[in-house]
N, C-alpha and C positions, 0 to 999 in steps of 0.2 A: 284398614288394608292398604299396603303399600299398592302405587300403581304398578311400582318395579315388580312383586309380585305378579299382578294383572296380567299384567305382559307376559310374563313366563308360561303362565298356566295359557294364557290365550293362544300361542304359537305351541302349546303342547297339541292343543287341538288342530291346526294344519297350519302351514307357513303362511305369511300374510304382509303386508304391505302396512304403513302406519298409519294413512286414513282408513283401512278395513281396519285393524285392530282401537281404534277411537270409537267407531260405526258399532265394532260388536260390546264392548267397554259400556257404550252408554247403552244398547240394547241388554246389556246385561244389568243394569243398575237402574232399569226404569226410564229411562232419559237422563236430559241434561238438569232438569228439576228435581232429582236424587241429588247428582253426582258429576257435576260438570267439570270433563277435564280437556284441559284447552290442546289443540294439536301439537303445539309447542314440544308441552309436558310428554305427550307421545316420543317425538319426535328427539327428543332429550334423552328421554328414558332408553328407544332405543340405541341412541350412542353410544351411553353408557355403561348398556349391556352387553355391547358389541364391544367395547373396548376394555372390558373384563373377563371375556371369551363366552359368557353364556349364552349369547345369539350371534348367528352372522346372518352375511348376506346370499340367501340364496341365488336368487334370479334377478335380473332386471326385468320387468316387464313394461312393454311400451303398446299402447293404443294410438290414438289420436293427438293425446295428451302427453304430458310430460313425461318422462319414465319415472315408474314405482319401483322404487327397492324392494324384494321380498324378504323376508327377512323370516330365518330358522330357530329354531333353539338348538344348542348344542350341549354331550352330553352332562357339560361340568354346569347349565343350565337345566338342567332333566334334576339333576343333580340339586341344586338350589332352590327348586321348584318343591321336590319333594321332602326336602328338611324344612321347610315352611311348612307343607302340609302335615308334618309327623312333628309338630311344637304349636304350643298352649299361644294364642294373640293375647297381648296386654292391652286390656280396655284404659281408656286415657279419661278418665274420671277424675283428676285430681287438676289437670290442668283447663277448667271450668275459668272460663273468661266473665261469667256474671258474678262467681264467688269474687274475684279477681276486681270488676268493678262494686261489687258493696264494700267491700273492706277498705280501697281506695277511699270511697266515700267516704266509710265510719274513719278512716286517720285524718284522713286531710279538712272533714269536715264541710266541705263545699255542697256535698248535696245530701237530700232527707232521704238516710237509710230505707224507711215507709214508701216514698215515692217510687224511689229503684225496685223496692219488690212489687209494688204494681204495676210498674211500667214492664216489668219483665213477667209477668203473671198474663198480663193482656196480652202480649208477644206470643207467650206459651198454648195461650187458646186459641189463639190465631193461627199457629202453624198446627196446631192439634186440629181446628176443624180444616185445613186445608188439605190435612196429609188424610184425614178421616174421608174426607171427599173423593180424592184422588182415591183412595181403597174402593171406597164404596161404587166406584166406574169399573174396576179391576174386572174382565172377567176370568172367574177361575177356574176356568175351565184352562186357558191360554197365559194367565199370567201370573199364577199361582207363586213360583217362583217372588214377584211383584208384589203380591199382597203380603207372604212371610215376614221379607224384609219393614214394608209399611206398618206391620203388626211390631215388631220390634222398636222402630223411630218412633211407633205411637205410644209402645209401653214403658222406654225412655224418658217421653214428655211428660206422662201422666205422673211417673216416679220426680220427675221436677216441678213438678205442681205442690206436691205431696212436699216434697224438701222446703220450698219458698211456705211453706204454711208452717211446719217446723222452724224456719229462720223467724219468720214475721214472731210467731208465739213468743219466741227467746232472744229477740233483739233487742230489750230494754235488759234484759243480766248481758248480753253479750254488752253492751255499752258501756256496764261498770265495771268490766273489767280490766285491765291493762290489756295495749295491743299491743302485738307482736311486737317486738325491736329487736335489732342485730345485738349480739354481743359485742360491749365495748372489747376493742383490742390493746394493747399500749403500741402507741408508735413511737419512732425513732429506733437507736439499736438497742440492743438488749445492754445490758448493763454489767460490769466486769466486776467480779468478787476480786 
């Protein structure tokens, strides 16, 4: 999920200020131990959502403190909001950064293929019994919403358990065989009949 997303759909629900909209962001995502997004990223986002017309600025509002921008969605943002919701997300499963360091490993040969899957196996149980814990406090009566999502991140992990045991079995044929290389090109210019 894009945070630019986030945003849009968060201001469909009533106009808001960019530490409210952080505030509801990580209430929406469990906290900042889901999904920690820095105020910055807020504060970015809405720029430059404001500065492609999907949001503007409603209100200034001043307390004590500094002045709050409010900040609306508009309807070419109504609009961007709801072709997000009526289109398929692409899951990013291909750009796995542990695939990413085994294969380094098996070319470059610096470290034990064996080693990397258990050190990433323990990793995986580790954050499995963390997130299982964290569920397991959820109550659902109130955080249901919370536990959905934790039931997903858990069946994620379990499904990467299940992979590293499939690698591990077929890491000695994966060894013999040629790894990936670029196709050679011919350099310099092409050459004149």
């Amino acid at each position: 999920m894009s945070v630019r997303h986030a945003v849009l759909g968060l201001l469909a629900q009533r106009p808001r200020h960019g530490y409210d909209l952080r505030a509801a962001f990580q209430a929406m995502v469990g906290g900042e131990e889901n999904w920690d997004v820095k105020p910055a990223q807020i504060y970015t986002t809405l720029a430059r959502l404001e500065k492609s017309g999907l949001v503007k600025e409603d209100s200034v509002e001043q307390d004590a403190g500094p002045e709050k921008r409010i900040y609306a969605l508009t309807r070419a943002g109504q609009n961007t909001l709801t072709e997000w919701f009526n289109s398929g997300t692409e899951p990013d499963h291909q750009r796995d950064e542990f695939f990413i360091k085994l294969m380094i490993g098996l070319v470059s040969g610096v470290a034990d293929p064996y080693q990397l899957i258990h050190t990433q196996r323990g990793h995986l149980y580790q954050e499995l019994h963390k997130l299982t814990t964290q569920r397991g406090l959820s109550d659902p009566k109130k955080e249901l919403a919370n536990i959905l999502m934790l039931d997903k991140v858990v069946m994620h992990l379990e499904a990467d358990l299940r992979w590293l045991d499939i690698v591990e079995a077929r890491l000695d044929e994966i060894q013999r065989q040629p790894l990936p290389e670029p196709e050679s090109k011919p350099r310099g210019r092409p050459r004149k009949n």
